[in-house]
C-alpha positions in Angstrom: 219.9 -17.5 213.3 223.1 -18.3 215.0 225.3 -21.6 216.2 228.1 -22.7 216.5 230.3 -26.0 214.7 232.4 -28.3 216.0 235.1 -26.1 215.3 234.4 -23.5 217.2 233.1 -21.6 213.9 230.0 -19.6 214.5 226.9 -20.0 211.8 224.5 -17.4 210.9 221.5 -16.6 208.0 222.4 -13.4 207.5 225.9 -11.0 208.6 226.0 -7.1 207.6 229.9 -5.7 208.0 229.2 -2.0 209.4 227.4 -0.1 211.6 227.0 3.0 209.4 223.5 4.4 208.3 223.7 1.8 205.4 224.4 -1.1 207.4 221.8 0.2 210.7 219.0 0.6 207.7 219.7 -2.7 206.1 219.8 -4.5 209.4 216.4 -2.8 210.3 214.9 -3.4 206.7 215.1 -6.8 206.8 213.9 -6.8 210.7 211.0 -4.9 209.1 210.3 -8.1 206.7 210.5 -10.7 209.5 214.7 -11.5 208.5 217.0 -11.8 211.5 220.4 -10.9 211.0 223.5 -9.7 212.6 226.2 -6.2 212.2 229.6 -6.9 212.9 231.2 -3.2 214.0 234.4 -2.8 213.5 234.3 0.4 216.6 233.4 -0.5 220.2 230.4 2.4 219.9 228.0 4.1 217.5 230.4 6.2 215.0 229.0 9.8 213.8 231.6 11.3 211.4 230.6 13.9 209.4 228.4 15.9 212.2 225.2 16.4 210.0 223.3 15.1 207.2 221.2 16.3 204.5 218.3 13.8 203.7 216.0 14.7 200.5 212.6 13.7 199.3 214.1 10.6 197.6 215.5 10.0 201.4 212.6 10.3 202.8 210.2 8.0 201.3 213.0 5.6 202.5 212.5 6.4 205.9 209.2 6.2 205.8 209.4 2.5 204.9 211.5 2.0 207.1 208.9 3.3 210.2 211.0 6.3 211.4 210.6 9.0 208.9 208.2 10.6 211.7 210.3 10.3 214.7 213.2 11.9 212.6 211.2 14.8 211.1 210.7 16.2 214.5 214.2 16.3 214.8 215.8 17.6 211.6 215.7 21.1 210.3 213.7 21.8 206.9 215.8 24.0 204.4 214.1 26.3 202.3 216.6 26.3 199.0 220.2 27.1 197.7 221.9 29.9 197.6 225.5 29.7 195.1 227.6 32.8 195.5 230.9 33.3 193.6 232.9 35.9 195.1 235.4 37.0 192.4 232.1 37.3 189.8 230.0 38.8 192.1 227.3 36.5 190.9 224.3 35.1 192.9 222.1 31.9 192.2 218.8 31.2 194.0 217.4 27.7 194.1 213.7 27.0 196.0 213.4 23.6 197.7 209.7 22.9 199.3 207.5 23.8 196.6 205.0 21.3 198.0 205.9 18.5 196.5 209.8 18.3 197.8 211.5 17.6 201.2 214.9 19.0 201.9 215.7 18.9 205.3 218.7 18.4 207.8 219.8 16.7 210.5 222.5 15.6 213.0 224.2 12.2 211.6 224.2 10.7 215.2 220.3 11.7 215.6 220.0 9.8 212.2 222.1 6.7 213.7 220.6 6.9 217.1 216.9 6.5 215.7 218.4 3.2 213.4 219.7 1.7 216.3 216.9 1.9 218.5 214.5 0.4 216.2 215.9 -2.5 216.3 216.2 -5.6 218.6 218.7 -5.7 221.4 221.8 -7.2 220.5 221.8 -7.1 216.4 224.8 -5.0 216.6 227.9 -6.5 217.8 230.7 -4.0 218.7 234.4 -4.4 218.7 233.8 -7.6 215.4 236.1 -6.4 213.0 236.4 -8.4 209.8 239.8 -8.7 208.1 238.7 -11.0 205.6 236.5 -12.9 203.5 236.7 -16.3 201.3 234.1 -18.6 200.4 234.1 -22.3 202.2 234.6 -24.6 199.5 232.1 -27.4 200.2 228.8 -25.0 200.7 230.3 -22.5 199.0 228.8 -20.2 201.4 230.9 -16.9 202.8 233.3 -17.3 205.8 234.5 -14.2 207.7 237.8 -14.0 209.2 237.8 -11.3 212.2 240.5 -9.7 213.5 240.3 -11.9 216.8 240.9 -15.0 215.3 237.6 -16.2 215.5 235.4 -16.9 212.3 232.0 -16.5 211.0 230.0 -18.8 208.4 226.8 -16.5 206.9 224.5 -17.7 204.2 224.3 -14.2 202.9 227.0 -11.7 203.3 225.8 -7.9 203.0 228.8 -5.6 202.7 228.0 -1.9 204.5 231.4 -1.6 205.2 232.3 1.8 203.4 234.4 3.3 200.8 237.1 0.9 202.2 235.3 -2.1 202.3 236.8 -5.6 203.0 234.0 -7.5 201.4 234.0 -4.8 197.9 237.8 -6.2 198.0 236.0 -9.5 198.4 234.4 -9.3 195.3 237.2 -7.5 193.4 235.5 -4.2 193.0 237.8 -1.8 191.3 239.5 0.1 193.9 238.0 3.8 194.5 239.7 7.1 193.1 240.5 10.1 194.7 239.6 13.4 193.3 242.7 16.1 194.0 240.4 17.8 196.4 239.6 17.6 200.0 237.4 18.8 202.3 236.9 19.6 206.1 234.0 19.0 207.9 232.6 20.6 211.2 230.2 22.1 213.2 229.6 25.3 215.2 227.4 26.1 218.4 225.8 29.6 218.5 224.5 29.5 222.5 222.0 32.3 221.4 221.1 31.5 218.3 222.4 32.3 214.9 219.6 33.6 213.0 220.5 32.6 209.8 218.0 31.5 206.9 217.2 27.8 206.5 219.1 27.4 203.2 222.5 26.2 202.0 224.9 28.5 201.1 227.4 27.6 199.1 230.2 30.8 198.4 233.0 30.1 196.2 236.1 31.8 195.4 239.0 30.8 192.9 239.6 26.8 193.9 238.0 27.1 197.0 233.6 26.1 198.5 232.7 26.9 201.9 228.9 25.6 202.8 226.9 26.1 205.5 224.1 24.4 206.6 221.6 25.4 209.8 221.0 22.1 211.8 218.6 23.6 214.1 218.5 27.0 215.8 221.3 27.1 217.6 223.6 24.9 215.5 225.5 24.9 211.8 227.1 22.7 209.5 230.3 23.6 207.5 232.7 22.5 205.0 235.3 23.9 203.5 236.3 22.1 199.5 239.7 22.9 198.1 242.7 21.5 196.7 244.4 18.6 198.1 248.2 19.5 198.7 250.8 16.8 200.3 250.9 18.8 203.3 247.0 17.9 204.2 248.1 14.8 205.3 250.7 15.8 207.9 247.4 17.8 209.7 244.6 15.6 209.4 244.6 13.9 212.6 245.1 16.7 214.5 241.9 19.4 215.1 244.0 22.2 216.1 246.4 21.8 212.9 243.1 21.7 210.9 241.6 24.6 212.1 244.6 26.7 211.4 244.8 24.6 207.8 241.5 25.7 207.1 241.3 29.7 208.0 244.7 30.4 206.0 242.8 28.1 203.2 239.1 30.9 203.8 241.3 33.7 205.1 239.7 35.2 202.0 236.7 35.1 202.7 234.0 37.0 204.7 234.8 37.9 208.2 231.6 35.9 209.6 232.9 32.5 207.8 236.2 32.6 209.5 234.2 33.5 212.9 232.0 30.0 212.0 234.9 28.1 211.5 237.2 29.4 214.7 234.3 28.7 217.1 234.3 25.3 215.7 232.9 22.2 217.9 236.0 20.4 218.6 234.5 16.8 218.4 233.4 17.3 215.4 235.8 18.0 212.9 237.7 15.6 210.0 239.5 16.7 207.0 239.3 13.7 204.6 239.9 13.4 200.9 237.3 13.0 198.4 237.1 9.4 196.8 234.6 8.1 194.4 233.9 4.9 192.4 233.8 5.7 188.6 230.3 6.5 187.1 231.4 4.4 184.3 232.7 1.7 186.2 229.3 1.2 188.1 227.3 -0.1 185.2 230.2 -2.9 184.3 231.4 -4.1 188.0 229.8 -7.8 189.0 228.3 -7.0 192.5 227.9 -10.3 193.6 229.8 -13.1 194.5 227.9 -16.3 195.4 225.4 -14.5 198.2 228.1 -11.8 198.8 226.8 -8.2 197.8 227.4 -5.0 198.8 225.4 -1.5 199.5 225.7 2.1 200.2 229.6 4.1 200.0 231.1 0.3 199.6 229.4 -0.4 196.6 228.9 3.6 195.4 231.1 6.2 197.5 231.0 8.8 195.5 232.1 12.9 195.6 229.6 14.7 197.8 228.6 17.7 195.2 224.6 16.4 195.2 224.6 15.5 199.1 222.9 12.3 198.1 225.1 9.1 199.2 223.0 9.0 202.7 219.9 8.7 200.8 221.1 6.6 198.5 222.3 4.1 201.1 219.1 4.2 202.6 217.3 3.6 198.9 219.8 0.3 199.0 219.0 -0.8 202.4 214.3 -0.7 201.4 215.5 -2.6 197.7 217.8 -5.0 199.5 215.2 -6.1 201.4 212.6 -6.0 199.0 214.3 -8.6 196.8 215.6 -10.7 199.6 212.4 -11.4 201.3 210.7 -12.3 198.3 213.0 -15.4 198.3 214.8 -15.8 201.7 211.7 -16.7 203.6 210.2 -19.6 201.2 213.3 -21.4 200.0 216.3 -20.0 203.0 218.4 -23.4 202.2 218.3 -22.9 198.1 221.6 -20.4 197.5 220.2 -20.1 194.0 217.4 -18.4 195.3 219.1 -16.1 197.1 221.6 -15.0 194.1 218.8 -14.4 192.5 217.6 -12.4 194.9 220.7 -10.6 195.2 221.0 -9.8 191.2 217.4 -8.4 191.2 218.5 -6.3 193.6 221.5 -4.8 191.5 219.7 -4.8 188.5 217.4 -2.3 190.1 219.9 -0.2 191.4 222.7 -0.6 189.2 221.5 2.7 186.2 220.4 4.8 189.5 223.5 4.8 191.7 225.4 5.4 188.2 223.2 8.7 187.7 223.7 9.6 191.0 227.7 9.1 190.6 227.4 10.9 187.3 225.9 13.8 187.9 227.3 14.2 191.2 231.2 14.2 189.4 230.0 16.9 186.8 228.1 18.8 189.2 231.6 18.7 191.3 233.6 19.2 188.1 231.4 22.4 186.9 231.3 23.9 190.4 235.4 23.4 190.4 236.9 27.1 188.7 240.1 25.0 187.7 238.3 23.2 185.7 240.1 23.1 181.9 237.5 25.2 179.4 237.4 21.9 177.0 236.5 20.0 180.0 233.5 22.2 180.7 231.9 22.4 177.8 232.2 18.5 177.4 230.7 18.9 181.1 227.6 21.0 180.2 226.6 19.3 177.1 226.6 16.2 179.2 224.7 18.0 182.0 222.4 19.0 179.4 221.4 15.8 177.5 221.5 13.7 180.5 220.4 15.8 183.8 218.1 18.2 181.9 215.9 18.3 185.2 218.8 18.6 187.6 216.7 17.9 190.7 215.6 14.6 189.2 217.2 12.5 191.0 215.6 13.7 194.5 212.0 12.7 193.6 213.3 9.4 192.7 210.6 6.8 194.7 212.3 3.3 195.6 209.2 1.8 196.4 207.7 -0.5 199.0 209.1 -1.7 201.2 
């Protein structure tokens, strides 16, 4: 799998940039298929931003081809439905999840990590490799990557899992990502005896501003708090005290028992981040391949967090991937052809899905926002209407075999 040239330059069949859930799954995917590869992580550790994670049915069936789907059940917490409350309406909105045939359930992003990275073989993951760069060696016309250390890397295939800011999306001249005039903190709270709530999200709004809250388990919730991104965001987003003050005057508001939640905050485990996206419409045009250079998960689809799929999704990428690479990698390894091939089979089959998933995710976000302009809206709904007619579609979505 790996060598070295007379150059020094090291040589490998297959690199994945990031150690995130996408680039873990991917790794153990094609592990799963008999495909040895290597992940280059940028940290010196495992990284577990965001605290929890909501995995649906669609996420699930990934797991399971993946082989852990039962250890991480045992872990995660199954949710019941979705509550919506609006505060200055007074309205209510009740939505069931297990009806039998659905799985909603939650878990802690670094049990989700954790459970990747022990499936698969020692020393896959190298820590402290961050790549800076990419080009494309002009006699094999394979992909070279440049790391931050000077040293270099030759791969016959070139997976980028590198998230929303990805080096090798940048690679391939991706569009750059938007950012949506909203942000959003992110945290968790420990309740020593137990907080007794019901296993359900709860999303309450009030004028500009979501707070949601999550159970993990018994003893411990997730949070976020949504609202408007103002310049002065940025001078307190590196510092967890700054955001905790930030985010009660932001819910100050609201009921007594949120602002509670967020001052007992865990401190490890809060971020304030902006929201960025890639264009639904700019999904179904971008060329996601460069030679045998592709991309998965946030670095080829970030998108707004309003359906809680881009987890799942990244896991959906990492079972096609796969899928599409075994069925030419292992018979004709030397052939590039075969493997761009491979590598456009695997975009055509995800390309119209992550689009839905991007679309329906920025009206759902752009619907839920109360600032919203009416013309907007309506545009909104009647595209909500003709194209998401079943809005939980897109959870019982099966990616197949792996």
């Amino acid at each position: 799998m790996m060598g070295g040239t007379e150059g020094g330059e090291v040589t490998c069949d297959i690199v994945i940039v990031g150690a995130g859930i996408c680039g873990l799954a991917t790794a153990l995917a094609l592990h799963r298929k008999g495909m040895k590869c290597i992940v280059l992580e940028r940290s010196e550790v495992l990284r577990y931003e965001g605290g929890a994670i909501g995995i649906m049915t669609n996420g699930w069936l990934a797991l399971d081809q993946l082989g852990v789907a039962s250890i991480l059940r045992e872990a995660a917490y199954p949710l019941l439905g979705r509550k919506i409350i609006w505060l200055d309406s007074n309205r209510q909105q009740d939505t069931p999840f297990m009806n039998g045939s659905e799985e909603v359930r939650r878990l802690k992003r670094s049990d989700l990590i954790n459970t990747l990275y022990n499936a698969l073989p020692p020393d896959v993951v190298k820590f402290g490799h961050q790549t800076v760069s990419v080009k494309l060696d002009p006699q094999t016309n394979y992909p070279v990557l440049q790391l931050q250390d000077g040293k270099s890397i030759s791969a016959k295939i070139l997976l980028g899992c590198d998230g929303a800011n990805s080096v090798v999306a940048d690679f391939l001249q991706l569009k750059t990502t938007k950012v949506l005039a909203r942000c959003v903190t992110r945290g968790l709270t420990n309740y020593p005896n137990g907080h007794e709530l019901t296993p359900e999200f709860v999303l309450t709004i009030r004028n500009n501003t979501s707070v949601g809250r999550i159970p993990v388990d018994s003893k411990l919730v997730y949070w976020f708090v949504s609202h408007p991104w103002v310049q002065t965001d940025k001078n307190v987003s590196q510092d967890n005290e700054l955001i905790r003050q930030h985010t009660l005057q932001v819910v100050r508001t609201f009921p007594k028992e949120t602002l509670k939640m967020i001052e007992d905050y865990d401190p490890d485990s809060l971020s304030l981040t902006r929201m960025t996206y890639r264009a639904p419409w700019d999904l179904l045009v971008e060329n996601f391949r460069k030679g045998t250079v592709t991309v998965a998960g946030d670095a080829m689809h970030v998108m707004v967090p309003f359906l809680g799929q881009g987890g799942s999704a990244a896991l959906e990428d990492a079972v096609v991937l796969a899928r599409n690479l075994s069925k030419k990698f292992l018979s004709t390894a030397t052939d590039p052809r075969s493997i761009e091939e491979a590598l456009d089979q695997y975009i055509k089959e995800r390309r119209m899905r992550i689009f839905e998933l991007s679309a329906q995710s920025y009206i759902t976000g752009m619907l839920d926002i109360e600032s919203t302009p009416l013309l907007l809206r309506f545009v909104f709904n009647v595209l909500r209407a003709i194209l998401f007619r079943d809005a939980k579609r897109h959870s019982r979505y099966d990616c197949g075999t792996l």
